[in-house]
TIKE-842647 format. One record per residue (C-alpha): residue number from 1; residue in one letter; chain; x, y, z. Coordinates in nm, 2 decimals. Layout:
{NUM; 'a'; 'A'; {X; Y; Z}};
...
end
This chain:
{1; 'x'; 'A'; {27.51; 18.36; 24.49}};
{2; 'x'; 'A'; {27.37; 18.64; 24.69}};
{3; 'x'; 'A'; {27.07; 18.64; 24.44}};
{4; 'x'; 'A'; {27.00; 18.28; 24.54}};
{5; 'x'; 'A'; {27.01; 18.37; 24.91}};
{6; 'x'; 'A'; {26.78; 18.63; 24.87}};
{7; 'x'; 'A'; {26.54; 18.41; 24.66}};
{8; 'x'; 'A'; {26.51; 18.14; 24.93}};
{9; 'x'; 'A'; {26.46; 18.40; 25.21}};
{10; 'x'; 'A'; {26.18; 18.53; 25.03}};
{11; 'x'; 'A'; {26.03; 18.19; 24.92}};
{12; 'x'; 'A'; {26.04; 18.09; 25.31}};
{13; 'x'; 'A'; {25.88; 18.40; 25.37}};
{14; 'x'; 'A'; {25.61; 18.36; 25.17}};
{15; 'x'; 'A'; {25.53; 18.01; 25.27}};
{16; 'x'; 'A'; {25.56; 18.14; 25.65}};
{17; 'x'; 'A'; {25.32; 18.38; 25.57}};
{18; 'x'; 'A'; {25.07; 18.16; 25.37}};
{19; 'x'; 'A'; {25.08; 17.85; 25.72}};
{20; 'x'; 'A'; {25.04; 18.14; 25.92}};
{21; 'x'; 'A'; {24.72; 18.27; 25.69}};
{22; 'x'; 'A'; {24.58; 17.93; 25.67}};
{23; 'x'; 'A'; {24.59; 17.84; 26.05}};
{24; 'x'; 'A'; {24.40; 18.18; 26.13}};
{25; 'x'; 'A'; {24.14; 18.09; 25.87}};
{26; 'x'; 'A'; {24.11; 17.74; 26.05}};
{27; 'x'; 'A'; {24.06; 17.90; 26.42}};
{28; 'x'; 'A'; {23.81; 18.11; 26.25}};
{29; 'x'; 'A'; {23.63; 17.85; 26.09}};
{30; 'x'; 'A'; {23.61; 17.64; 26.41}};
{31; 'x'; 'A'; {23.49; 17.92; 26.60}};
{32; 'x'; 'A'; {23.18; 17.95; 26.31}};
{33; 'x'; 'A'; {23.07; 17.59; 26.34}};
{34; 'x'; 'A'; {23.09; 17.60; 26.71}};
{35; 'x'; 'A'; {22.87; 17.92; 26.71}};
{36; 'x'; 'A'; {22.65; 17.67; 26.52}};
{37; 'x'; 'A'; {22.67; 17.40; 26.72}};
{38; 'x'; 'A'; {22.51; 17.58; 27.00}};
{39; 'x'; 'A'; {22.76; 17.79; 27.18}};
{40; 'x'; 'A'; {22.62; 18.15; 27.23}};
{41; 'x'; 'A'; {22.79; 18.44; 27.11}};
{42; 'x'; 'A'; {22.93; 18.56; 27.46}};
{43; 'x'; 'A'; {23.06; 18.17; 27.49}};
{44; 'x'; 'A'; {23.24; 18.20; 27.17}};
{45; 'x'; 'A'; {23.37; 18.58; 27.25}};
{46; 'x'; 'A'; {23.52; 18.42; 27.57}};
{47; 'x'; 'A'; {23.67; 18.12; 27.34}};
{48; 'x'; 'A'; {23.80; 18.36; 27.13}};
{49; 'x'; 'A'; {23.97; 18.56; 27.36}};
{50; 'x'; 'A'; {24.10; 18.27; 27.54}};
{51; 'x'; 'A'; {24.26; 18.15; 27.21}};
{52; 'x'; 'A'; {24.42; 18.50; 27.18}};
{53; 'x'; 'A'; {24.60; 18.49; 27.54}};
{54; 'x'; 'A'; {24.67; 18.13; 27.46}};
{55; 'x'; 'A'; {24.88; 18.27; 27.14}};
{56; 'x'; 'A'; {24.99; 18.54; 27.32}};
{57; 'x'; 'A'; {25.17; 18.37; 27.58}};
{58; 'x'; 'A'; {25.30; 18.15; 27.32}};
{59; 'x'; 'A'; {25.43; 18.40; 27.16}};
{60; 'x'; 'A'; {25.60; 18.54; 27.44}};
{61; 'x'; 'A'; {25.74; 18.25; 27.58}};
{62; 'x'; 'A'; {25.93; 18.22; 27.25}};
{63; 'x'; 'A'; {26.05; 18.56; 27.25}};
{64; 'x'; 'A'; {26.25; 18.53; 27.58}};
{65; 'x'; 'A'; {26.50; 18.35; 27.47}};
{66; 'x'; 'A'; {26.42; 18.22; 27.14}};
{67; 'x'; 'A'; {26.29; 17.86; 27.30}};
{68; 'x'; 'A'; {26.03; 17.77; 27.51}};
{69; 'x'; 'A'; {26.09; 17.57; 27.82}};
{70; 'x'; 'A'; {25.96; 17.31; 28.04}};
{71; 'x'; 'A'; {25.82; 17.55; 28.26}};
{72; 'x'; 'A'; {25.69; 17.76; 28.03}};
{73; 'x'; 'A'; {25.58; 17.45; 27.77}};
{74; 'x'; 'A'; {25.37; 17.30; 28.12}};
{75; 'x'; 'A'; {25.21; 17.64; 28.20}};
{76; 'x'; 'A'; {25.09; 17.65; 27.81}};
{77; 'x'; 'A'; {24.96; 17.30; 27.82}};
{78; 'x'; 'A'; {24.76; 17.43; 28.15}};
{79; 'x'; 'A'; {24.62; 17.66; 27.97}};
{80; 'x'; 'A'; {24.56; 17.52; 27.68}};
{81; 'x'; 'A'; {24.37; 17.24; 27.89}};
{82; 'x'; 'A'; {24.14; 17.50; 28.07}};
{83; 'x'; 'A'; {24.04; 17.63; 27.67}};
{84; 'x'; 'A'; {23.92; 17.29; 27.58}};
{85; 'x'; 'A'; {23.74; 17.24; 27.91}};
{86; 'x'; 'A'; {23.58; 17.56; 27.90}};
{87; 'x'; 'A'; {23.50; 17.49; 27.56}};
{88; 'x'; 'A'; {23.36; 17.16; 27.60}};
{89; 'x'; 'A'; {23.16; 17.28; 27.91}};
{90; 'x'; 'A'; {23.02; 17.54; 27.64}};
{91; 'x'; 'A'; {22.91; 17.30; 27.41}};
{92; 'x'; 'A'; {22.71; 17.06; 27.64}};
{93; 'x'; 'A'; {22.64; 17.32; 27.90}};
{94; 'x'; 'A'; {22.61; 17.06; 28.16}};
{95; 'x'; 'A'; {22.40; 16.81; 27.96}};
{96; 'x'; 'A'; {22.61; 16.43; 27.97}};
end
Protein backbone atom coordinates (compact mmCIF):
# COMPACT_ATOMS: atom_id res chain seq x y z
CA UNK A 1 0.00 0.00 0.00
CA UNK A 2 2.61 2.49 1.00
CA UNK A 3 4.53 1.48 -2.24
CA UNK A 4 1.44 2.60 -4.25
CA UNK A 5 1.38 5.97 -2.40
CA UNK A 6 4.70 6.57 -3.07
CA UNK A 7 4.42 5.65 -6.84
CA UNK A 8 1.54 8.13 -7.49
CA UNK A 9 3.41 10.99 -5.60
CA UNK A 10 6.17 10.52 -7.78
CA UNK A 11 4.20 10.12 -11.07
CA UNK A 12 2.34 13.55 -10.08
CA UNK A 13 5.68 14.82 -9.62
CA UNK A 14 6.92 14.13 -12.64
CA UNK A 15 4.03 15.34 -14.71
CA UNK A 16 4.14 18.63 -12.53
CA UNK A 17 7.51 18.95 -13.44
CA UNK A 18 7.15 18.19 -17.23
CA UNK A 19 3.70 21.20 -17.52
CA UNK A 20 5.85 23.31 -15.64
CA UNK A 21 8.96 22.61 -18.33
CA UNK A 22 6.71 22.84 -21.23
CA UNK A 23 4.97 26.22 -20.26
CA UNK A 24 8.60 27.90 -19.75
CA UNK A 25 9.61 26.52 -23.16
CA UNK A 26 6.23 28.24 -24.55
CA UNK A 27 7.02 31.81 -22.93
CA UNK A 28 10.38 31.42 -24.30
CA UNK A 29 9.27 30.61 -27.64
CA UNK A 30 6.87 33.53 -27.72
CA UNK A 31 9.35 35.85 -26.62
CA UNK A 32 11.75 34.54 -29.96
CA UNK A 33 9.03 35.17 -32.50
CA UNK A 34 8.18 38.41 -31.04
CA UNK A 35 11.90 39.42 -31.15
CA UNK A 36 11.22 38.56 -34.84
CA UNK A 37 8.31 40.18 -35.31
CA UNK A 38 9.92 43.54 -34.68
CA UNK A 39 10.18 44.16 -30.99
CA UNK A 40 13.74 45.24 -30.15
CA UNK A 41 15.74 43.60 -27.78
CA UNK A 42 15.40 46.23 -24.83
CA UNK A 43 11.34 45.80 -25.68
CA UNK A 44 11.56 42.18 -25.22
CA UNK A 45 14.02 42.44 -21.97
CA UNK A 46 11.24 44.65 -20.51
CA UNK A 47 8.53 41.90 -21.61
CA UNK A 48 10.49 39.47 -20.11
CA UNK A 49 10.93 40.93 -17.03
CA UNK A 50 7.45 41.93 -16.83
CA UNK A 51 6.45 38.21 -17.27
CA UNK A 52 8.79 37.41 -14.31
CA UNK A 53 7.04 39.91 -11.76
CA UNK A 54 3.83 38.80 -13.23
CA UNK A 55 4.86 35.09 -12.00
CA UNK A 56 6.27 36.31 -9.11
CA UNK A 57 3.41 37.87 -7.74
CA UNK A 58 1.47 34.92 -8.67
CA UNK A 59 3.46 32.96 -6.91
CA UNK A 60 3.30 34.83 -3.95
CA UNK A 61 -0.25 35.47 -3.78
CA UNK A 62 -0.57 31.70 -3.62
CA UNK A 63 1.83 31.25 -0.99
CA UNK A 64 -0.10 33.45 1.66
CA UNK A 65 -2.51 31.27 2.36
CA UNK A 66 -2.55 28.62 -0.11
CA UNK A 67 -5.44 30.53 -2.38
CA UNK A 68 -5.50 33.53 -4.21
CA UNK A 69 -8.23 35.94 -3.62
CA UNK A 70 -10.42 38.42 -5.29
CA UNK A 71 -8.25 41.13 -4.38
CA UNK A 72 -5.23 39.64 -5.15
CA UNK A 73 -6.84 37.68 -8.48
CA UNK A 74 -7.97 41.62 -9.65
CA UNK A 75 -4.51 43.14 -8.96
CA UNK A 76 -3.07 40.03 -11.18
CA UNK A 77 -5.41 40.63 -13.95
CA UNK A 78 -4.27 44.50 -13.70
CA UNK A 79 -1.17 43.48 -14.30
CA UNK A 80 -1.44 41.11 -16.41
CA UNK A 81 -3.43 43.68 -18.67
CA UNK A 82 -0.64 46.35 -18.50
CA UNK A 83 1.90 43.20 -20.02
CA UNK A 84 -0.30 42.83 -23.07
CA UNK A 85 -0.72 46.49 -23.59
CA UNK A 86 2.80 47.20 -23.28
CA UNK A 87 3.40 44.42 -25.41
CA UNK A 88 1.04 45.25 -28.13
CA UNK A 89 2.23 49.00 -27.98
CA UNK A 90 5.77 47.16 -28.61
CA UNK A 91 4.78 45.42 -31.54
CA UNK A 92 3.01 48.29 -33.60
CA UNK A 93 5.02 51.03 -31.90
CA UNK A 94 2.19 53.48 -32.53
CA UNK A 95 1.51 52.45 -36.18
CA UNK A 96 -2.73 51.58 -36.34
Amino acid sequence: MKYKILFIVLLLSVAAIIVNAQVNHRGHLRTQTQIRAGISQGEAFRLRHMKQDLRRDYLQAKTNDGRIGPLERRHLLQEKRKMHRAEFRFRNNHRF
